[in-house]
C-alpha positions, 0 to 999 in steps of 0.5 A: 518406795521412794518419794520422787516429788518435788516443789516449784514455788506453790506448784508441786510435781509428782517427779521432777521431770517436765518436757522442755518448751519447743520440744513436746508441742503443744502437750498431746504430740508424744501420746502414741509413744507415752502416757504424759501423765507419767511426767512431772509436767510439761511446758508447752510451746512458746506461745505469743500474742498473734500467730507466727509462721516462724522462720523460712526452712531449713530451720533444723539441722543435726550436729555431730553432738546435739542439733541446732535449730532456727524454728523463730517461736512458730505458733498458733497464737493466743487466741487458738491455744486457749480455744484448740491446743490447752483443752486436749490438756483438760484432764491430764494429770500433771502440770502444765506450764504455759511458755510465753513470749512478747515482741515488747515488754507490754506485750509479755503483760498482755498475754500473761493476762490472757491465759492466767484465768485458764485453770488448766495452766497451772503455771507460766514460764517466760521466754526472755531467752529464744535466739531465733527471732529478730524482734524480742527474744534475746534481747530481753533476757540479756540485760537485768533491767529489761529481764526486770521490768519482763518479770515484773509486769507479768507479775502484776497480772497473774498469782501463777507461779512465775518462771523465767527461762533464762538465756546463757548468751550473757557476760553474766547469768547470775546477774540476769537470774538475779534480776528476775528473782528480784521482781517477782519470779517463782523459779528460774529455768537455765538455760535456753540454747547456745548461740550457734552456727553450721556452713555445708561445705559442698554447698556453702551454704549455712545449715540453717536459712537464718543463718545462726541458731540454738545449738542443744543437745549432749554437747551443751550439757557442761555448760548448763550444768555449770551455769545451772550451779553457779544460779543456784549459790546466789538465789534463793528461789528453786532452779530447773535445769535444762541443757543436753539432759539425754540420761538419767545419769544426768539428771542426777548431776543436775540435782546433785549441782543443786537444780530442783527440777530437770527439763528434757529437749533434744532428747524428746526428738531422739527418744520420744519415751527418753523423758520416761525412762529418766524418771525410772532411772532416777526411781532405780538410782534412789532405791539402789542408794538408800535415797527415800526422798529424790529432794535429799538429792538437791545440792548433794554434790561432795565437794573435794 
């Protein structure tokens, strides 16, 4: 038998294999295609203090190696998640972790302490990071000082285990993890989507109505990989790893780069069981190597 559990702060997952925030729904989308109690845990749709519609269609779009995607954090807002969308989650045995994100710093407080009561929310993961939005998003996970004072006004309001999603559009993303270590996060989740763009030639016309979007999916993965390693030499406090995970092969070079935990995005849309089947990978991939515990596999790369 092999140990596939791993720790997040004071949180501890039975596998080290959550759903990624804006690719799984509200928790219950996937449940004809498998059992979420399967998975390490899940991170539920970004939610803000009031509802959005998000942007004008189209707002995804495929590439020849991944997708991009404008959605603008579309959602029901605070007041109906708490009352429609987290009790489907009531006895679902795995984590839950909340996604949340504000137009100002103030905000991101607000909600925090909106749902920190709700038991059913095990932790919170803080979007500083969405490319998709004309207010907020971006900007607050691109300079250390505002990511800072993010982090440290959420921190006031919950014990929770805090975690900051961190975005890669930066000069330097360990400054940023840094920042939110420093003020109080439990974990970091790196990295949200690559800036990027599509035009349709026989229509000239962009891909996407906003124009620019986040590009996921197998071509960023290089990129999450090395950033995800290059966070994780300078803290101190557990990294996720997210970006282009579509095999088990690759969650693997995430642990062995050092990353605790593993989220799964674009490949939910491909493959709705795809998350499953990473953790089965994995189970295989210890057993076949000798490995009892999957955390003997966290920053086990050889260097040459």
């Amino acid at each position: 038998m092999v140990d596939l559990s791993v720790k997040i702060g004071s949180l501890r997952l039975k596998n080290p294999v959550l759903t990624a925030s804006g690719t799984f729904g509200y928790g219950r989308d996937y449940d004809e295609y498998l059992d979420i109690a399967q998975l390490g845990g899940i991170v539920t749709k970004t939610i803000t203090l009031n509802p959005r519609e998000g942007n004008p269609m189209p707002r995804i779009a495929e590439t020849p190696a991944g997708m991009l995607n404008s959605i603008g954090l579309s959602n029901v807002g605070a007041d109906r998640y708490l009352s429609d969308k987290l009790p489907a989650l009531k006895n679902v045995d795995t984590v839950v972790i909340a996604n949340v994100a504000g137009d100002t710093i103030e905000e991101y407080g607000e909600i925090v302490s909106r749902i920190q009561d709700q038991s059913r929310i095990d932790g919170i993961e803080i979007n500083v990071s969405c490319p998709n939005v004309k207010q907020g998003g971006l900007a607050f996970g691109t300079n250390p000082d505002i990511t800072a004072e993010v982090v440290r006004i959420s921190r006031l309001e919950t014990e929770k285990p805090l975690i900051v999603k961190l975005t890669p559009n930066v000069t330097d993303i360990t400054e940023i993890a840094l920042a939110a270590q420093e003020s109080g996060a439990d974990a970091v989740s790196c990295m949200n989507t690559l800036v990027g763009m599509g035009i349709d030639i026989s229509t000239r016309k962009p891909l996407l109505h906003h124009i620019l979007g986040g590009l996921s999916g197998p071509s960023i993965k290089p990129v999450a990989l090395a950033k995800a390693y290059q966070i994780v030499q300078v803290l101190d406090i557990p990294v996720i790893g997210i970006g282009g995970i579509m095999t088990w092969e690759d969650a693997v070079e995430f642990l062995l780069a050092g990353v605790t935990a593993v989220q799964v995005g674009t490949l939910s849309f491909v493959d709705p069981y795809g998350s499953i089947a990473i953790i089965e990978g994995l189970r295989l991939y210890c057993q076949k190597n000798g490995i009892s515990k999957v955390e003997n596999l966290i920053g086990g790369m050889i260097q040459s």
